[in-house]
N, C-alpha and C positions, 0 to 999 in steps of 0.2 A: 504494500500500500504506500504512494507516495506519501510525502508530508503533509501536501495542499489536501489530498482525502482525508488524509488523519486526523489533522485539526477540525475538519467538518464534520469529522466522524464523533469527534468528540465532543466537540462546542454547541453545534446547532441544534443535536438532541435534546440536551440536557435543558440549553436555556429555551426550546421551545414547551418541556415539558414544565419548568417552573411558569412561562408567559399562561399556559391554559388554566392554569392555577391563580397567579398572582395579575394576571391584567389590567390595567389601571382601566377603570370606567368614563368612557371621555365619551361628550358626544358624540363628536364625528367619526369615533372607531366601529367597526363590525367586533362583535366579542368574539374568542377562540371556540365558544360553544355556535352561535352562531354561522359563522364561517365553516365550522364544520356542518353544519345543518343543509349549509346551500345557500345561507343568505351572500350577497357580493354587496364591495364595498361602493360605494356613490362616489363616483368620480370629479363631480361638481364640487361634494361635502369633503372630500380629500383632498384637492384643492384650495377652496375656500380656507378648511383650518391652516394648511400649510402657507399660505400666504400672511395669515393670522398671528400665527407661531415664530414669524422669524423676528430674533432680537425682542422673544414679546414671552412673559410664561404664561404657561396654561391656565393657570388662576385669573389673569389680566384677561384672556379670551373667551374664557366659558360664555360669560354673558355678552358678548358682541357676537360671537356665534352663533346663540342662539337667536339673537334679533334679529342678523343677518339671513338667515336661512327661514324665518317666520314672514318677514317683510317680501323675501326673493327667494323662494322656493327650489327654482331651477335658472342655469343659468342664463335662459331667458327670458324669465325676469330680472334678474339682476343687471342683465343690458340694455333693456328696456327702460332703466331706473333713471332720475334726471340725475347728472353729478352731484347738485345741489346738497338733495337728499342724502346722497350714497356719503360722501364724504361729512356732512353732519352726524349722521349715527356712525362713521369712522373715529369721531373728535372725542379726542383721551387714550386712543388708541400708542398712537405717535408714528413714528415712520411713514409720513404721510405719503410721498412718491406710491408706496403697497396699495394705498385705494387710489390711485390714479391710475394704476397700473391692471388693480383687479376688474375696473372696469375697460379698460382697454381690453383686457385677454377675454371678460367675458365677451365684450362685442365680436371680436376676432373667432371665438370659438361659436358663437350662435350665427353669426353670419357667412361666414368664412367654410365650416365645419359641421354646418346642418347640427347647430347643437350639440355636440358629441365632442372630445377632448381625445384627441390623439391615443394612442395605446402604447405609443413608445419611446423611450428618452430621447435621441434625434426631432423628431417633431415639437416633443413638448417645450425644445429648449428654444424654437423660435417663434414661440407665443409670449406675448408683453409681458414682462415680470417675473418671469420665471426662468432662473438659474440654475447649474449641474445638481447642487444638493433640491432643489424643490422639485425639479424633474425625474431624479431617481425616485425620488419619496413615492411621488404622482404614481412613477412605472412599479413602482415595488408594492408598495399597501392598493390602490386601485386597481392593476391590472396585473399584478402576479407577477412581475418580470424581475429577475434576481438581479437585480441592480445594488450600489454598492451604498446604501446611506449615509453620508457622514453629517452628522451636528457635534456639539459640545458634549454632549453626554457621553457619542459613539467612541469620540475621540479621547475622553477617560477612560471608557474603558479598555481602550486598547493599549496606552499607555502603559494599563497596571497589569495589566492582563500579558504582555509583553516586556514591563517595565523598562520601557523607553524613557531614556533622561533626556533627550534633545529637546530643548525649548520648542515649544507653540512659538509664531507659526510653521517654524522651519521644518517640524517633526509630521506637518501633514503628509503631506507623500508616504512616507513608508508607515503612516498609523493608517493611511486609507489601505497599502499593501496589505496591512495584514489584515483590515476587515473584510478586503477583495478574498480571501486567501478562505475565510469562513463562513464565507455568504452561499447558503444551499440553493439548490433547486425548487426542493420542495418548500411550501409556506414562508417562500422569502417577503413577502410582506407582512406575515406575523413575526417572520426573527427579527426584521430589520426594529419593526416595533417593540418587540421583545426586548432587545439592547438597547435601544431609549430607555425604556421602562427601566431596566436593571441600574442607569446610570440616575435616572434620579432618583429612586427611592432606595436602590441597597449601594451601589458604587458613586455613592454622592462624593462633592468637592470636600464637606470636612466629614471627618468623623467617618470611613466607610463601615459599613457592615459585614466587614466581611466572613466573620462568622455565622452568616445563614446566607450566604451566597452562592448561587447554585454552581457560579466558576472557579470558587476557590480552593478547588483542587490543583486545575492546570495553571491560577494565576503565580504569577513569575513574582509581579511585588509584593504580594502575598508570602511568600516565600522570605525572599530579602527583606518585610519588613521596611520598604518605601513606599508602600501607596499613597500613605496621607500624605505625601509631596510629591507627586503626581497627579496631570501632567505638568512638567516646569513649564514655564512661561516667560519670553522676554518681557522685560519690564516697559512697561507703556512711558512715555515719553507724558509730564504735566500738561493736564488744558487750559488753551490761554481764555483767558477771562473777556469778556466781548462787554460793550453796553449797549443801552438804545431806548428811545422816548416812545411811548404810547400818549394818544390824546383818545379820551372818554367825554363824547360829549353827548347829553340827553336833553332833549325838547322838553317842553312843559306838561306834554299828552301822554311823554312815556317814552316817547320815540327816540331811536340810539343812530348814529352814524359810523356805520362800520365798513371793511371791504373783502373782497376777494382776494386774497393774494395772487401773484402770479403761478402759471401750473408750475414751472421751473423753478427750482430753489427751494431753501426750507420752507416747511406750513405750504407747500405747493396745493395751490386750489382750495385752500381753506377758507374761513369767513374770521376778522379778525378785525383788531382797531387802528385806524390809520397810525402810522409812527413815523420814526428816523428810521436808516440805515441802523446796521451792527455794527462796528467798529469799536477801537480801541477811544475814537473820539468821535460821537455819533453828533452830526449836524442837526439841529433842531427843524422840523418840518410839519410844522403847524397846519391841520386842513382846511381853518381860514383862520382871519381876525379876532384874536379875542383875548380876554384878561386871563388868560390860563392858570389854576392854580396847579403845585406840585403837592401830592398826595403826598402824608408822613409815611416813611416806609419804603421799602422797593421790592420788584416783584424779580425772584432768585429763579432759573431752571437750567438746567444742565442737556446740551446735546451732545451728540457722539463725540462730536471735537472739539465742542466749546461750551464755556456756560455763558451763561446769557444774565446780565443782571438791568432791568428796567427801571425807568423811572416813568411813572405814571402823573400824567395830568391833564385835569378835568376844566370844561366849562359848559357855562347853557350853551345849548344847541337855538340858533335860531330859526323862528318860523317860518321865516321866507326862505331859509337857505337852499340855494340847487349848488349839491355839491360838484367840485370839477371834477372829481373820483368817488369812487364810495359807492354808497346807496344807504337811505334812510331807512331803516327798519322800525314797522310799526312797535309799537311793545306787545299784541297779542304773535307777535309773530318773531319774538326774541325766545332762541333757550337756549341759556348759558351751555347746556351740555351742548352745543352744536359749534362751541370754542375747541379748537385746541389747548390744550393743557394748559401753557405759557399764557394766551390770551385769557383764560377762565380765572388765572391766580390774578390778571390784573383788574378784571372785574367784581372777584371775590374782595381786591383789597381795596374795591371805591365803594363797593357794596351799598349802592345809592337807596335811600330808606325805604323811597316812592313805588320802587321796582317790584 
């Protein structure tokens, strides 16, 4: 028996025998009882979460998920949907480009594609949004195809499992080698999910479990007594510190003056309050005349590469105003959840009484 059989011989049974057992309950999964029954997984809803899930945890999704697929059923509805809409019940989600993006691949796949989602990683990777690791996922858990999954989780545990010391990122190649090396035939989209599963709840980042670990036989850091430092990681370089003005202003009726941002660029296609640029020394850009006051306080949020620290300031909104940007929003037709995060903490901190 070569090595490559050996390892599958030994890894994929085992952890597929603890997944029918231990499976995490997630909406958008087929259960291992299930799946053996005959039920097949929704291509749409495998999808949908994976687009959901990246850079996002499961806790944070549950409930956009589930609104998501209440509101747009299939994914023609969900391309049918106005952006408007789509991206307002996006907002808090974060990584916004993902709902500019999910509604592109939907239209692409219901127009394009007679409603149907490709069946193979090739295809699925020239659909809007979706990347080698969302692609495999797509071909492995929806259409059976032994594709190689890598996420954060996979890539623990192959580190410990292996116990590779080469720093992230340098160590992905040869930690994806060896997940290539033990990826079956048979229910490779319940193992691929099976080893998610095992990395967040028993080969977690502190503290592994690994005495009720269904690997911890063949694992190597288990052995040597390295796993809880594993996998290393180059060290991240500090984030530089950004600033920028927001202006809040409201009519006497209720009515707010807000805008769209552009689709390109952070908050792409969101709804938000007019402001300055970001920068280290943000120019003041008032959206008209007025005695603007600065709120006590400022509004903190962190992005991928930068944090962002705001200063907020408010005046009456006047009645005759047409703005040269923007657009007036009634107040029965404001909801704070339809901000993104950063825009919601600047309105939570004007928190106007009247509102």
């Amino acid at each position: 028996m070569c090595d490559k059989t050996a390892k599958i011989g030994q890894i994929a049974p085992d952890l597929l025998a603890w997944y029918d057992v231990h499976a995490r309950d997630l909406p958008w999964r087929i259960s291992p009882s299930d799946g053996a029954s005959g039920v097949v997984p929704d291509p749409y809803r495998v999808w949908m979460s994976e687009i959901m899930l990246q850079q996002t945890t499961v806790a944070a999704v549950r409930a956009y998920f589930h609104r998501f697929t209440t509101l747009w059923p299939t994914v023609a509805d969900l391309a049918g949907a106005e952006d408007g809409a789509v991206m307002g019940e996006w907002a808090g989600l974060g990584y916004y480009a993902r709902a500019r993006n999910l509604l592109k691949c939907a239209r692409v796949v219901a127009f394009e594609h007679d409603g149907r989602f490709p069946d193979d990683h090739d295809a699925l990777l020239k659909l809007p949004g979706i990347g080698p690791y969302t692609a495999a996922a797509i071909s492995a858990i929806a259409f059976g195809r032994p594709e190689v999954v890598m996420d954060g989780n996979v890539e623990r545990v192959m580190a410990r499992l292996f116990d590779i010391h080469t720093p992230l990122p340098a160590a992905k190649p040869e930690l994806k080698d060896h997940a290539a090396s033990m990826t079956p035939q048979h229910r490779p989209g319940d193992y691929a999910q099976a080893v998610m599963d095992l990395g967040a709840t028993i080969c977690s980042p502190k503290s592994p479990a690994c005495g009720i670990c269904p690997l911890r036989s063949p694992c190597k850091a288990r052995a040597m007594g390295t796993a809880s430092e594993l996998p290393k990681k180059t060290p991240k370089k500090p984030k530089p510190i950004r600033r920028g003005i927001v202006y809040l202003a409201r009519r006497a009726d209720g009515a707010l003056l807000l805008e769209r941002r552009p689709d390109k660029g952070l908050l792409g296609g969101m709804l938000g309050w007019p402001g300055s640029d970001w920068t280290d020394a943000p120019d003041p850009a008032p959206p008209f005349d007025a005695d603007w006051q600065t709120l006590s306080g400022e509004v903190r949020h962190t992005f991928t590469h930068f944090h962002l620290i705001l200063t907020v300031e408010t005046a009456p909104l006047p009645e005759t105003l047409t703005p040269d940007s923007g657009q007036i929003l009634p107040r029965d037709a404001f909801r704070p959840s339809d901000l993104p995060t950063v825009m919601r903490k600047a309105y939570d901190l004007w928190q106007p009484e009247s509102l």
